[in-house]
N, C-alpha and C positions, 0 to 999 in steps of 0.2 A: 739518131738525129730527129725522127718523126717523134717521138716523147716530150724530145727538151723544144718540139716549134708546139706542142699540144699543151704542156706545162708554160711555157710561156706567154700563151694566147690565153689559160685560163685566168693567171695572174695578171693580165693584163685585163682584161673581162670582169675580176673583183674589183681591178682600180678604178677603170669606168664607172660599177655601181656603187663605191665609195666614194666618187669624184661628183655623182650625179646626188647621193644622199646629201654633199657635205658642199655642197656649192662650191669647193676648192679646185682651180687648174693646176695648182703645183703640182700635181702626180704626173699628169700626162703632158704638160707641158715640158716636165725634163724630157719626156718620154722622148717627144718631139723633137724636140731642143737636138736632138744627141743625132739626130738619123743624119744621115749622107747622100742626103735629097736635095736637088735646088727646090727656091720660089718656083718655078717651072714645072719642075715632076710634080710638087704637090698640085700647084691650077690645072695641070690635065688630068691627074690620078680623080679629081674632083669634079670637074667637068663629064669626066666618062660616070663616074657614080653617079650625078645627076640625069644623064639624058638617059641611062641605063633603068636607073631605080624610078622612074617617070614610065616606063616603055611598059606594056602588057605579058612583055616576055619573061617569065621568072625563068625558064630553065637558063637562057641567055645570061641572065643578071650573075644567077647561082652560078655559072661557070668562069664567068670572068672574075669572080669574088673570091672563090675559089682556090682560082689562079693566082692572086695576088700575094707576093711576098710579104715576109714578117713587118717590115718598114712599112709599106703601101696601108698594109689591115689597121697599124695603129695610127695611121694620119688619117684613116676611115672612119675608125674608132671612135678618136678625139676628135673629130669634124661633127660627128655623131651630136657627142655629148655638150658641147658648146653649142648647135643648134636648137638642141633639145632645151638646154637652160634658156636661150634668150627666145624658143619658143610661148615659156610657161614664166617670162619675167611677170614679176606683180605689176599693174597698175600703178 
C-alpha cells in the first residue's frame, strides 16, 4: 500500500508542476472535484496549514504534513498551486 500512496503522490507532484507550467486547473481540479470532503474539512485542513506554515516550528509543521492523508496532501497541493498562480498573476 505504502508504493501505490508514494506512486500516487509522485503523479500527483508531476500534475502540480504541469498544472503550474501550463496555467491549466483541469488536472487538479478533477483531482479535487472527486474527494469525499466537505466545504468544512477543506476551511479547517487550510486554516491549520496556514497558522502552521506561518509558525517558527518546522518539525511541528513536518509532522502534521506528514500525517495527513492522501485526500488532505492533494487539497494542500492544489491550494499550493492556485496561490502560487495568482501570487505571480501579470500586471
Amino acid at each position: 500500500m505504502e508504493v501505490n500512496d508514494k506512486t500516487s503522490r509522485e503523479e500527483l507532484d508531476q500534475n502540480v508542476m504541469n498544472t503550474l507550467r501550463d496555467k491549466d486547473h483541469s488536472v487538479l481540479a478533477n483531482h479535487v472535484d472527486t474527494l469525499s470532503c466537505t466545504h468544512n474539512d477543506i476551511i479547517e485542513l487550510l486554516a491549520q496549514y496556514l497558522a502552521l506554515s506561518e509558525q517558527d516550528d518546522d518539525e511541528r509543521f513536518d509532522t502534521w504534513f506528514d500525517n495527513l492523508s492522501k485526500e488532505q496532501h492533494t487539497v494542500v497541493k492544489t491550494f499550493e498551486v492556485y496561490r502560487g498562480q495568482y501570487e505571480h498573476l501579470d500586471s
